[in-house]
N, C-alpha and C positions, 0 to 999 in steps of 0.2 A: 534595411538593416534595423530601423526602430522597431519594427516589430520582432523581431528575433529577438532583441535586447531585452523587449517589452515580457515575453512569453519564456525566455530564460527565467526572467525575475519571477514571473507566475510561477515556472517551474520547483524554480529554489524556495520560494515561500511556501508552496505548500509542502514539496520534502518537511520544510522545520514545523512546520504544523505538524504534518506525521509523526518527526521526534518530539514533537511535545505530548501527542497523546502518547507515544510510547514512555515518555516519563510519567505521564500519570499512569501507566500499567504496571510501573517500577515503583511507586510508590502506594499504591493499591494492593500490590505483590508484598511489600515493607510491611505495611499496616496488618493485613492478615497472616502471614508469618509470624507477627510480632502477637497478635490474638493467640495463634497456637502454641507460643512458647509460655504468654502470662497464663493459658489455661492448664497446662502441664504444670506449672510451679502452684498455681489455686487448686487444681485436683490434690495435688499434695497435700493442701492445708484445707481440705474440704469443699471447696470451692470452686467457680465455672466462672470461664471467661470463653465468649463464642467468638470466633469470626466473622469477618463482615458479612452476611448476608446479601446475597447476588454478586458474591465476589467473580465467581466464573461468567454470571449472566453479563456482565460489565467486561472484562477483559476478553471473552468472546468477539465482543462488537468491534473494543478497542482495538485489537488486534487484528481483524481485519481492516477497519479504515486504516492504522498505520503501515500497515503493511506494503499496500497497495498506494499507498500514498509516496510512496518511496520508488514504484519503477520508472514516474519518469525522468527524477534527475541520474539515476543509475545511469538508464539509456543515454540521457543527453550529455555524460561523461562518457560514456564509454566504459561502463564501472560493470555491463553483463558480461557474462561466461564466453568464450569464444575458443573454440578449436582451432587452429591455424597449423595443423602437423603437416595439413598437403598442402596449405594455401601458402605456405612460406615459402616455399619453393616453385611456386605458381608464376606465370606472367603477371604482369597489371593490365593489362583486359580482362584477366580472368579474375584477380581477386577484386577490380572494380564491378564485373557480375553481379559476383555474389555477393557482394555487400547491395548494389541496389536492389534484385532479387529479395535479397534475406530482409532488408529496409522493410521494403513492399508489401513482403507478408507478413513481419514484425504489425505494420500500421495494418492492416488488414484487421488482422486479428485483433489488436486493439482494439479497434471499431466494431468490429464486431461482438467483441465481449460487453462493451458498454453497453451495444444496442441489447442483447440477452440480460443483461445487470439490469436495465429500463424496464425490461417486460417483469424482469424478477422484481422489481421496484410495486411496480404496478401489482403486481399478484400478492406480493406480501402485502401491500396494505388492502387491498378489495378481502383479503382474510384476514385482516385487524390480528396478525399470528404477533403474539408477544412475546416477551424472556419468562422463562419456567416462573423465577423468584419476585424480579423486582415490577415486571410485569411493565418493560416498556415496549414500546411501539417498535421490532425492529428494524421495519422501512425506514424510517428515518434516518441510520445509520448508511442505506445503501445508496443512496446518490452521490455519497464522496466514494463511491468508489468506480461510478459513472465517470465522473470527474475527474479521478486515477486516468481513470482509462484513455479516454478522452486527452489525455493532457499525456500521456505516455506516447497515442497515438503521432500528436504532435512532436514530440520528441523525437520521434523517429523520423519522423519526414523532415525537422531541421537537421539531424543527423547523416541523413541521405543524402538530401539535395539541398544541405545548409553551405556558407562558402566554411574551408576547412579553416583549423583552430591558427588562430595567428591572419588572420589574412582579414 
């Protein structure tokens, strides 16, 4: 049970890391909006005011590590999409199936996307490919999404074969 408890906490901390990059993607978005509107009012009066430069190359990035940073507390609440239109009416041998089934290829897949994200890891920096503008290293950004994954993965298997909520 400590480890469950332990790997919740992991899970929940980085979800709030995720929401914290996504406020700096909400304040990044603030800032350059706000560029756009004092350049419209300086065009008026002869005048330029630019936006941030590499504002996309930035929220790009941002926007995938929070993204992804976000499926495994989803998962480990129980906060993804589910169909139940024929499972509601089903036995419980059959809707506990497909839940371990669905579990099964849920972490599969997880695992698997990490281990692809690794190779893409790997390939993106052996070609030093950087952001159009600001010209960083986009590797960098993809191992939190290893991480994602990886930690989604886990989600899922305490979700599986974790003991259920209350117990």
């Amino acid at each position: 049970m400590p480890l469950r408890i332990s790997l919740e906490r992991i899970i929940r901390a980085w979800a709030l890391l995720g929401g914290l990059v996504l406020l700096v993607i909400v304040g990044l978005t603030a800032v350059n909006a706000a560029g756009f509107t004092a350049d419209a009012v300086a065009g008026a009066l002869g005048g330029n005011v630019s936006g941030l430069p590499g504002y996309e190359d930035a929220v790009t990035l941002f926007v995938g590590v929070a993204a992804l940073a976000m499926f495994p507390y989803c998962q480990m609440v129980g906060g993804h999409a589910a169909v139940d239109v024929f499972m509601s009416r089903a036995p419980g041998w059959a809707n506990r199936s497909v839940a371990l089934l669905s579990g099964l290829l849920i972490a599969a897949f997880a695992i698997w996307l990490a281990w692809m994200l690794s190779l893409g890891t790997l390939e993106t920096r052996s070609d030093a490919t950087e952001t159009a503008v600001l010209g960083w290293p986009v590797w960098i950004f993809m191992p939190t999404a290893v991480v994602s994954c990886v930690l989604w993965a886990l989600a899922t298997l305490l979700q599986t074969f974790g003991a259920p909520d209350g117990a």
